[in-house]
N, C-alpha and C positions, 0 to 999 in steps of 0.2 A: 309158369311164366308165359307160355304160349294162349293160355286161357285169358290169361288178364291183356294178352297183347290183341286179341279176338274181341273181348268186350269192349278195350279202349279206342278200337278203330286202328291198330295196327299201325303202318305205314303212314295212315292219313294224318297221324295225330300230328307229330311235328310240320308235316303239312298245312294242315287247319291253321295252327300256332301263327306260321310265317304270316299266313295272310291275311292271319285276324288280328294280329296283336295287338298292334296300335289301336284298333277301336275298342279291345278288349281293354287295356293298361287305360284308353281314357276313360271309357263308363266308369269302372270301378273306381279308378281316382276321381272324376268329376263327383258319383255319389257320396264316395266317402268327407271328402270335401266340404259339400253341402251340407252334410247330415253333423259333421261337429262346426261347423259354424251357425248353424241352428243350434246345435247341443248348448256348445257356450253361452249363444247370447242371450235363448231363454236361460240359463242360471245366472248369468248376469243381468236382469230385468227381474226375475221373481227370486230373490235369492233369500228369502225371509218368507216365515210361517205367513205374514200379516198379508204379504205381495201374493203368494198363492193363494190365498183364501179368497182374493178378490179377484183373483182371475179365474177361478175354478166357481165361482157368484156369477160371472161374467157367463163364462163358456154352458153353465149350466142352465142358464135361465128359461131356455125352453127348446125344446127338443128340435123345431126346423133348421138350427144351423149344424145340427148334425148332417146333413145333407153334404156338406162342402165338407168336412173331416173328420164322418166318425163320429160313434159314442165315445168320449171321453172315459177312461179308466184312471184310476191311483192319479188323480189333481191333487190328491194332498202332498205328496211329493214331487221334487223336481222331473221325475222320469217319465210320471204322468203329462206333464205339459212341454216335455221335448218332443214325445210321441205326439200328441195331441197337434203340434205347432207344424211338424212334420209329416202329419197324414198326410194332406191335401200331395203335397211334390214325392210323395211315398208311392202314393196308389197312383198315380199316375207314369212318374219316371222308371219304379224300379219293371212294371210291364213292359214299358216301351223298352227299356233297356235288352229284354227279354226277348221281344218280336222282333226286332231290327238285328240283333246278331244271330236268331235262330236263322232267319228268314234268308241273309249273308251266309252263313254257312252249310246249309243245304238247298233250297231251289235256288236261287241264284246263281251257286258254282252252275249247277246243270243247267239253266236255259242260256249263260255265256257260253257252252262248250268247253269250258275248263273240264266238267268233270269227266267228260268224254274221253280226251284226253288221258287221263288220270287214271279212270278205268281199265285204259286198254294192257295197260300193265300188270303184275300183280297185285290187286287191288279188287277186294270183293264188295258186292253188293251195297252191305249194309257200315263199311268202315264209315264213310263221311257224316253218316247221321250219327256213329256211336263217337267218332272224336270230337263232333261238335257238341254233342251232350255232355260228355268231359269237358272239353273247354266254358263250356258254359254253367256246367255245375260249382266247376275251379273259380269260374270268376265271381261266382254269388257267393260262393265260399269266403272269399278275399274280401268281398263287402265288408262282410257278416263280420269278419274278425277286424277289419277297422273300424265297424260300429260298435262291436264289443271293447275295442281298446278304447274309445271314444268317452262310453258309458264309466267304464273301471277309472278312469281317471278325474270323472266327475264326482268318485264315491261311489256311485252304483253298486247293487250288492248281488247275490245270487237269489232269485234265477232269473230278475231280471235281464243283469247283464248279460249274457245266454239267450233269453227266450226271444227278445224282440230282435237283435240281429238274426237270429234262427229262423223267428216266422218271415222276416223280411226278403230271407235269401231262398227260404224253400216257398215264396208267394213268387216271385221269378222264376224261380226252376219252371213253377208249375205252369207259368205263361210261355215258357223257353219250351215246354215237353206241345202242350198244344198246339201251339207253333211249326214246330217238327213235322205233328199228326197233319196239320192241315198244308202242309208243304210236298205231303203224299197226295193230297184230294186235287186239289189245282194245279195247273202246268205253269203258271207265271206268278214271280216274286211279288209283283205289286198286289196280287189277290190276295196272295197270301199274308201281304202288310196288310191290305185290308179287312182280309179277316178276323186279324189277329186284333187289331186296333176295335172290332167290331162286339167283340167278345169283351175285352176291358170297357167299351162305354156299358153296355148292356151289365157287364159285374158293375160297375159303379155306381149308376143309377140302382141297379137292383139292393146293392148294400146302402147307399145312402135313404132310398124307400124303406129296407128295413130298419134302420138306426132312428128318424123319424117317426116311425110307428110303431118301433119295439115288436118286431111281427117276427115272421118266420124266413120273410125274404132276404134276411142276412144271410142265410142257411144258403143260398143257392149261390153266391157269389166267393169268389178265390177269396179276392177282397174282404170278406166279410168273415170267412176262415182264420186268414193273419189278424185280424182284428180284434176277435173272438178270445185270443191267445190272452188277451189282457195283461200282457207280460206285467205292467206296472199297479196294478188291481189284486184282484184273487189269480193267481198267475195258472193257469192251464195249460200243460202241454197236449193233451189229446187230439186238441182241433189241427195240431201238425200231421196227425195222420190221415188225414181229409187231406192236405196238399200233396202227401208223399203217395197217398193210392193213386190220384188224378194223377202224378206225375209220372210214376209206374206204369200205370194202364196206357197213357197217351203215349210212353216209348216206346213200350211192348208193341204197340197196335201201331204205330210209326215202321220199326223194324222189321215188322209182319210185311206191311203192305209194301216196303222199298224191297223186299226180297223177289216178290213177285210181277210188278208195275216194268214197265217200260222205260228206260233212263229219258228221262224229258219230258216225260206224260206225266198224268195224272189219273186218280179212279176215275174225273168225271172227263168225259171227253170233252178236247176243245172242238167248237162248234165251227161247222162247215162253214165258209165264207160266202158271198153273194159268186156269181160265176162270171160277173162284171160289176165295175169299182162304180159307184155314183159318181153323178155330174160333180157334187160337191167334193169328194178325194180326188180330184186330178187336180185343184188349188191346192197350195201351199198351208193356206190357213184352213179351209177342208180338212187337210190333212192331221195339221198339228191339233183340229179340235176334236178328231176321230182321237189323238194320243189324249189326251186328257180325260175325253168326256166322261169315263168311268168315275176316275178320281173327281171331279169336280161334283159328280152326283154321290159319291163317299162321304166325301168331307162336306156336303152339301146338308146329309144327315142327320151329322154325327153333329152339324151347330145346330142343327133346328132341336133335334134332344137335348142336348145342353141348355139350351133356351129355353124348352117346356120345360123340363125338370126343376130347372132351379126356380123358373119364374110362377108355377104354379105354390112356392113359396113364398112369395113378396110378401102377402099380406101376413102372413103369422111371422115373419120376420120383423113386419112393421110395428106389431104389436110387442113384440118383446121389447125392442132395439127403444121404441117410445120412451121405457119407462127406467130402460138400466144405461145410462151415459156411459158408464165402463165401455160396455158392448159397443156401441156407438164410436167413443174414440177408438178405439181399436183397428174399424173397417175405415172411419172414415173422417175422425177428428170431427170436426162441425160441421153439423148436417143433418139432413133428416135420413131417417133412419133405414126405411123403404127405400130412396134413390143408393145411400149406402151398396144397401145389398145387390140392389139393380145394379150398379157402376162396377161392380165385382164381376160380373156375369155376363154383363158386357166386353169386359176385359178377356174375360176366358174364349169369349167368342173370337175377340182380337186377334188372340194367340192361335187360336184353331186357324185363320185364316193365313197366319204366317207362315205354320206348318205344313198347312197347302201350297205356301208358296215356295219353300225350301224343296220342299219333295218334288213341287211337277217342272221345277230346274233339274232336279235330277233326272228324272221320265225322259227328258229333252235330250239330258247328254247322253244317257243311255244308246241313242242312235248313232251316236259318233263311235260309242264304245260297241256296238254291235254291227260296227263294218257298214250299217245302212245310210252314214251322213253324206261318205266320200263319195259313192256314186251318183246321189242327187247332184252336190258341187260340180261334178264334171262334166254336168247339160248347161243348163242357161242358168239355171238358179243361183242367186246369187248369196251369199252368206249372210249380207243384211235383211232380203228378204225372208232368209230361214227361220234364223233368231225374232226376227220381229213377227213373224207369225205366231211361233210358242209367248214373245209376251205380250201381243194383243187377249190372244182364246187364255193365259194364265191372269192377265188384269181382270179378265170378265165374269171368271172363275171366281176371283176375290171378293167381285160384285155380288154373283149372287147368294157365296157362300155366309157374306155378312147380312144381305138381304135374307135367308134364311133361316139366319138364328137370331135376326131382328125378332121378326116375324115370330117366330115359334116363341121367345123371349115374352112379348109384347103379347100375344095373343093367352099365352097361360097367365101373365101377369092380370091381364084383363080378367080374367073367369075369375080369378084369386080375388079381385081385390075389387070386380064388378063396374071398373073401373078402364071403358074402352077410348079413352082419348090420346091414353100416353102409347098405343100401338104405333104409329108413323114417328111416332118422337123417338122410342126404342128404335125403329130402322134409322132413323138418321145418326142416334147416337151410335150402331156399329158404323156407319161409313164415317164418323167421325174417324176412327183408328188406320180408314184403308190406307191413306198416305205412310202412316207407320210399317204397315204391312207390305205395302210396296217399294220400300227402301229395305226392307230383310231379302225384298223379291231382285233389289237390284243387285244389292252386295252378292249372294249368291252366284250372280250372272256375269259379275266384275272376277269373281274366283274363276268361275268353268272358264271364262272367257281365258283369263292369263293361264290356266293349267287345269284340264278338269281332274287331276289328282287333289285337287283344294278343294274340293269342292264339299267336301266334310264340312269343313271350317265355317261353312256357311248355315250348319246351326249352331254354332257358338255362338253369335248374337241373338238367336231363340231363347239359347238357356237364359244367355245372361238378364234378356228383358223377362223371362218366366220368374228367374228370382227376383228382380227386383220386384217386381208389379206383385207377387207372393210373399215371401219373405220378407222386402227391404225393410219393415219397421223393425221384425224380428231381431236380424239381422245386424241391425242400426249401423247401417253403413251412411258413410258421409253425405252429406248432399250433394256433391260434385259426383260424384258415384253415380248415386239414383238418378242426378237428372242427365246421366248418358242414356237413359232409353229413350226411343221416341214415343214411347207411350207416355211419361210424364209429360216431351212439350206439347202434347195436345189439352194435356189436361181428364181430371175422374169427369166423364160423359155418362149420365146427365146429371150427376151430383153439380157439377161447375158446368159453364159455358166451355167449349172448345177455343182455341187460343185463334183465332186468325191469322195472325201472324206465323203461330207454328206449322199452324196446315200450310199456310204459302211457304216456309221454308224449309218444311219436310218436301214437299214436290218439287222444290227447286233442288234440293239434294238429290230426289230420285233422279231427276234428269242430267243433273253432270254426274253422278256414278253409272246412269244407264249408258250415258255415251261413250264412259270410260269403257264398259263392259266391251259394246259394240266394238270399240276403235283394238281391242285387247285382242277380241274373236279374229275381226279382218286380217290381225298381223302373223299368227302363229299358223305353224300348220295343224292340217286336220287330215290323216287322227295324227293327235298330240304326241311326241316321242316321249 
């Protein structure tokens, strides 16, 4: 008993629990969620030999749109094209689900000073990193068996029902165990989101390069391990020992290094500051662009690779999509086939910019919650000019992170397709979406503003415009539904025109939710009780 209380983190465990629950009980519910309303409503769309045959015609016609989900496996049954429908929000969500609560339960306790705190008790070393591996093995655990209840009641038989919840929940563990590792190497949480997020682009790109070229670069991605499994094909279990060594090894070498490290540090040292602040940090906005500017050349990145990657596919995209109308309606109902794929891609970029903007709201409050807001307040500064400095240097951020995976978008498009006029047309089509993005950038600021305990809540409008804009056909949810996101009233850019009217009435929303925000900020105190 004392052994198993030593590996679970002891003490910390119910600990951990308390302060994670809630975002743990939502992941898992939000994924499981998702994952049978995909399930259903591909068997409700291809529910007949005749419907799969032409959707598995469709998805197979040429290997570049495996880039966006995967080689496809077992299309001739329904569990083939749940997976298949589900890749794309799979390889994306169930990582991030992975980094965000790893990242919450070990550096983050320690750069607040909770786990200091915590420590000084009896309370060893290595407890917070071993409850948090329990807690987060527990909740991949829980996926897995709601995606297996999900599959058993569609019919599904063994070992499907089994393997793909299985590879799904040990492809998280193994982004949860990295996570951890690299929550020992850097001293602050947002590096370590960053790194974490850095490693899922780089597996994705690297598994959709291999799926595209049938090469070996699948081999080197997580992603491409859970993929591998082909639960609904010739079903493999072996490629789970690929996830379960990485996951092994990254704890072991996690719990190594927390034994020895310094509570608050990292292996790499943080780096000595200047011995005096520039002329530029004694401003306000100086200052809030000094908080960002990492983040904003992160996420600056990670669109311009989105952009190249998928854009250096346009043209063998165009050439499939030409000749198979299946394909065609699918992305994009009527239309050519080329903007299709582009207006998808664009879209993704949209989305990256949103999550930019969800996050560096958080970065902002983080100061109120690290004791550093109250003392600015109590000189001259005044609370409008606070906030309004993070969302001047956070709009700008939006600028050029869509300016960047225009750009990156637009310029691989060009080499593809040898075709360099649509480069400026690709940048305008991401700032077509910025007003979208800047109304997820308000609402977030309308939450922190009334309580920054809400301020979670401020990406539940992320998901919900990620499913629709992903999913909703799948999905087939109503039209009143879809057209709540602000990505529909603008309109598929450059497949259609932008709405004019929607851009004027997205920005006039941003502006009474932003003032709502402000008017919300001024009234409450800070820090928040």
């Amino acid at each position: 008993m004392r052994w198993i209380l030593t590996v679970s983190g002891g003490p910390m465990l119910p600990i951990s629990w308390r302060t994670n629950r809630r975002p743990i009980v939502a992941w898992v519910f939000g994924m499981v969620v998702v994952f049978a309303a995909t399930a259903f409503s591909v068997n409700n769309l291809y529910g007949t030999p005749a419907e799969l045959k032409t959707y598995a015609a469709a998805t197979q016609a040429d290997t570049a749109i495996y880039a966006i989900n995967g080689r496809p496996y077992g299309l001739d049954g329904i569990g083939g094209a749940i997976a298949y429908e589900f890749a794309f929000i799979g390889a994306i969500a169930i990582p991030l689900m992975a980094i965000i609560l790893a990242t919450r339960m070990t550096r983050l306790e320690e750069q607040t000073g909770r786990m200091e705190l915590v420590r000084a008790g009896a309370v060893g070393r290595t407890a917070a990193l071993r409850a948090a591996a329990v807690l987060v093995v527990s909740a991949f655990l829980a996926m897995a068996l709601g995606m297996g209840v999900v599959l058993a009641i569609l019919g599904l038989s063994w070992p499907a029902v089994a393997l793909y919840p299985m590879a799904s929940a040990l492809l998280g563990v193994a982004f949860a165990a990295l996570t951890a590792l690299a929550a020992q190497v850097v001293a602050y949480a947002r590096t370590v989101t960053a790194l974490g997020i850095a490693v899922l682009v780089i597996s994705f790109v690297g598994r959709g390069a291999g799926d595209v070229r049938d090469n070996a670069l699948v081999w080197v991605s997580p992603l491409g391990w859970a993929e591998q499994t082909r639960a609904f094909g010739d079903a493999r279990w072996w490629p789970l020992l690929l996830l379960i060594v990485t996951t092994v090894a990254a704890y072991v070498a996690a719990d190594r290094i927390t034994e020895r490290r310094d509570l608050g540090e990292g292996l790499v040292a943080q780096r000595s500051g200047n011995s005096q602040a520039s002329a530029a940090l004694i401003s306000t906005l100086g200052l809030a662009a000094r908080r960002h500017r990492n983040a904003i050349v992160g996420w600056s990145v990670i669109a311009a690779l989105v952009g190249a990657s998928f854009g250096s596919l346009g043209d063998a995209f165009a050439t499939v999509a030409a000749g198979n109308a299946t394909l065609n309606d699918i992305l994009a109902g009527d239309g050519d086939g080329s903007n299709a794929f582009v207006s998808f891609v664009v879209i993704l970029i949209a989305l990256i910019c949103m999550g930019f903007a969800i996050s560096g709201v958080a970065r902002a409050a983080q100061e109120e919650d690290l004791g550093r807001l109250e003392p600015m307040l109590a000189g001259g500064l005044s609370r409008w000019r606070w906030l309004g400095a993070h969302v001047v240097v956070l709009t700008t951020g939006l600028v050029l992170i869509a300016a960047t995976g225009g750009l990156g978008l637009g310029i691989a498009d060009a080499l593809s397709t040898g075709d360099s006029s649509q480069v400026i047309d690709l940048v305008g089509a991401t700032f077509a979406y910025l007003p979208a993005a800047a109304l997820l950038l308000a609402i977030a600021l309308a939450l922190y503003g009334l309580r920054p305990r809400w301020l979670w809540a401020g990406w539940l409008p992320l998901v919900f415009v990620t499913i629709v804009a992903v999913l909703g056909d799948t999905l087939q949810l109503p039209d009143w539904v879809i057209n709540l996101s602000p990505l529909i009233w603008v309109g598929r850019v450059p497949l259609e025109d932008a709405s004019g009217f929607a851009l004027a009435a997205t920005a006039v929303s941003v502006a009474l939710v932003g003032t709502g925000a402000l008017g919300a900020f001024r009234s409450r105190d800070v820090p928040a009780n």
